[in-house]
Backbone as a ProteinNet text record, in pm:
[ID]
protein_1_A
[PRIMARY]
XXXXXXXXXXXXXXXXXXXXXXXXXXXXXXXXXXXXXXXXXXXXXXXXXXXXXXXXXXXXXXXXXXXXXXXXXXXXXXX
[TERTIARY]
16635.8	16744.4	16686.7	16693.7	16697.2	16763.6	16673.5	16771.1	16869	16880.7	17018.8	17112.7	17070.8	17187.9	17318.9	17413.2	17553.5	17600.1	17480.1	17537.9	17617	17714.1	17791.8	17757.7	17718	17720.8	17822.4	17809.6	17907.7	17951.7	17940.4	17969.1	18066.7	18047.1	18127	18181.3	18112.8	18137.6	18054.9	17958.2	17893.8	17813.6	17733.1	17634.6	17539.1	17423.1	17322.7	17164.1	17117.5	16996	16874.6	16766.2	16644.5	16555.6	16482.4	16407.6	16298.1	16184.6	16119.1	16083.3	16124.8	16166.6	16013.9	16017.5	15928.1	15981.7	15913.9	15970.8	15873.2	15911.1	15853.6	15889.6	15813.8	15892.9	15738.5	15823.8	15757.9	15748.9	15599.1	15521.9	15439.4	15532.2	15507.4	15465.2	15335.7	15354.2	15289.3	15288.7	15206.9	15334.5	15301.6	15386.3	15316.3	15421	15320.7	15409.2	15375.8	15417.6	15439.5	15505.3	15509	15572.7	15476.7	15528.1	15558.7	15632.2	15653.7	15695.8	15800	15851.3	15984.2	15989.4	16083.3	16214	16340.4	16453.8	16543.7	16686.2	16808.9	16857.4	16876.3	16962.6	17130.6	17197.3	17360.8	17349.2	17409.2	17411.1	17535.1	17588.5	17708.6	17694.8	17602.6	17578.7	17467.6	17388.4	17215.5	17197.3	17288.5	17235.9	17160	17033.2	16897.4	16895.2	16865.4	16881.4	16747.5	16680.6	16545	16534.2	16452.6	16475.5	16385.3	16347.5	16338.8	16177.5	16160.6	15988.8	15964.5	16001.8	15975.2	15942.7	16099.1	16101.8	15982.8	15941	15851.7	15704.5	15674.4	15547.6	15568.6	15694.9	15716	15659.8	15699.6	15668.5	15543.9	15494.6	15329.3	15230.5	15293.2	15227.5	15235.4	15347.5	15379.6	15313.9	15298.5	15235	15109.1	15044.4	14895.4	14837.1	14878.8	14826	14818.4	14803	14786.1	14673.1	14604.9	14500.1	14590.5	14535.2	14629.9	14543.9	14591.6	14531.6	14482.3	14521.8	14454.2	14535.4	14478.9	14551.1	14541.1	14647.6	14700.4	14658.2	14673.3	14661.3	14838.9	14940.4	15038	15027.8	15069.7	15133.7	15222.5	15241.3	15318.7	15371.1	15498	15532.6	15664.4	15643.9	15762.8	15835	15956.1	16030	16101.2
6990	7000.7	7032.1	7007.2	6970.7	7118.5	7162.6	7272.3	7297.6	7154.9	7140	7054.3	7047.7	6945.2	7009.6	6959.9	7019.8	7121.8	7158.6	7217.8	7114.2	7206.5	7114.1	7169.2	7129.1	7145.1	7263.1	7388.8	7480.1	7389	7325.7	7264.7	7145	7013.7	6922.3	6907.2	7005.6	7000.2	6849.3	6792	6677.6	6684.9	6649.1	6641.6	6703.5	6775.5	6776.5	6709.1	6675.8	6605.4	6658.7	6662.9	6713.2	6570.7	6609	6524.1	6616.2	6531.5	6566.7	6585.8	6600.6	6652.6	6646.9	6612.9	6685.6	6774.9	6893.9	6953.7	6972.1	6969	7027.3	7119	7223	7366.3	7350.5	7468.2	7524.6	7624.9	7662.2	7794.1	7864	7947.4	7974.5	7852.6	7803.7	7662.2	7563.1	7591	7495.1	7452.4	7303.7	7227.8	7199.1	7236.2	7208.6	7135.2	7069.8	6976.7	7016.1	7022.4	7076.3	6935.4	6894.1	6769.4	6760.9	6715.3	6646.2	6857.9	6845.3	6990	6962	7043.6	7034.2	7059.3	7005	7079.2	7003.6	7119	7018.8	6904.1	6817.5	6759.6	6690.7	6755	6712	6525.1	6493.8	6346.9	6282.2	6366	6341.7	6319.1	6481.5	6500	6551	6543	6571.9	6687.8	6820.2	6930.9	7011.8	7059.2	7091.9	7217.2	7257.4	7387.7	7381.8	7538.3	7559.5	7648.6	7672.2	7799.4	7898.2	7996	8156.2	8117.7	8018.3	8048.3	7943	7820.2	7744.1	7824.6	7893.3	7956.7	8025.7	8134.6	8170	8109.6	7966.3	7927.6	7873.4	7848	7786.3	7888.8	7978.1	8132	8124.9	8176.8	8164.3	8086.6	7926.6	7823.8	7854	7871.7	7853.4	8009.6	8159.7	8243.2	8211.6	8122.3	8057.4	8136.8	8194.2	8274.1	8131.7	8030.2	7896.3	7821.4	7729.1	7643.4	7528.6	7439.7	7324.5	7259.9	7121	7010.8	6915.1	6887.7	6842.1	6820	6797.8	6802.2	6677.4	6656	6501.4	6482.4	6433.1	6420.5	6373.1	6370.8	6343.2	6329.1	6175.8	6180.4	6222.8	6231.4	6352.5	6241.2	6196.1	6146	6216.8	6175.9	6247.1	6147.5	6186.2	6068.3	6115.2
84.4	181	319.2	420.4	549.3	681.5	672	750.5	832.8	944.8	1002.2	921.9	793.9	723.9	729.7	729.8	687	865.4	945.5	1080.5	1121.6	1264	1377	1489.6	1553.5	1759.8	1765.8	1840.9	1874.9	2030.5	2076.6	2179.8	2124	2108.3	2072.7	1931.1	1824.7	1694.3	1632.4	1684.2	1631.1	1522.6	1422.3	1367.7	1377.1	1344.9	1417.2	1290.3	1376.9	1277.6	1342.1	1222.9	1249.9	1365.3	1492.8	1523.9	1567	1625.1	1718	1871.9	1914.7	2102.3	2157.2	2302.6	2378.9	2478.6	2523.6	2651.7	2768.8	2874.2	3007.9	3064.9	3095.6	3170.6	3273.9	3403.4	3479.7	3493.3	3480.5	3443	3572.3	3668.4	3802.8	3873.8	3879.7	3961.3	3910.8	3792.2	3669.3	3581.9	3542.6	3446	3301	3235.3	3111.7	2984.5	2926	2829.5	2703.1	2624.2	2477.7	2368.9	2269.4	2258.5	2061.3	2034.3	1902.1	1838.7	1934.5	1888.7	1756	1672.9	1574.8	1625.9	1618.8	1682	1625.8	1668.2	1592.8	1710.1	1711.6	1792.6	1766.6	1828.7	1808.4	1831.9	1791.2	1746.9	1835.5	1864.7	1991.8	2167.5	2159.4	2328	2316.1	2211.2	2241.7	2242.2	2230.2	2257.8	2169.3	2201	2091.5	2045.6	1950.5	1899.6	1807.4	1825.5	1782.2	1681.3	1538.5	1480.5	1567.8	1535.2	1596	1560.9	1481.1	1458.2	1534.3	1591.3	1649.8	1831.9	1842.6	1983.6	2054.4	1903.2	1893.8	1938.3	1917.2	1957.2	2064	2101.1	2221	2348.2	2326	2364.1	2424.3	2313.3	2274.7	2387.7	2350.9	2419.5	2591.3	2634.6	2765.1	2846.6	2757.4	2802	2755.8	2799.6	2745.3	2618.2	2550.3	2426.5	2260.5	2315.6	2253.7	2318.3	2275	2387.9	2363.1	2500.7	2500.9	2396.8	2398.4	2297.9	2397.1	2506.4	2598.3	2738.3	2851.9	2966.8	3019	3121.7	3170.6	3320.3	3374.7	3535.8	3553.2	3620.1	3672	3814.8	3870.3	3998.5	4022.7	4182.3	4254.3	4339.5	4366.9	4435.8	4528.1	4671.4	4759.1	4863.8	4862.4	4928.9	5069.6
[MASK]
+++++++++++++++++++++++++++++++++++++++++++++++++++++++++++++++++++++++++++++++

């Protein structure tokens, strides 16, 4: 059994199904990537929901107490 099986969205009441997400946050003036994260996603309006052990490394990662797996170069573009 599937751990978001049988949930609903507290928002639209939709579905929610297990995928894999990526995220980007900004970390004082550093960006950093977190990729092929476990999460629920509502099947309606997308909205993601994490368990407490997931949050947890998310945590972890972004107060650098994780090593990356490797780093990117990104352009910077301004208009």
């Amino acid at each position: 059994m599937a751990f978001w099986e049988g949930e609903s969205c507290e928002y639209c009441g939709g579905n929610i199904i297990e995928k894999r997400v990526s995220l980007h946050r900004k970390v004082k003036k550093n960006y950093i990537l977190l990729e092929n994260v476990p999460a629920g996603v509502c099947r309606q309006c997308g909205t993601h929901y994490y368990t407490a052990n997931v949050l947890k490394t998310i945590e972890e990662s972004i107060r650098g107490r994780r090593k990356a797996e490797r780093k990117v170069i990104v352009p910077v573009y301004s208009l």
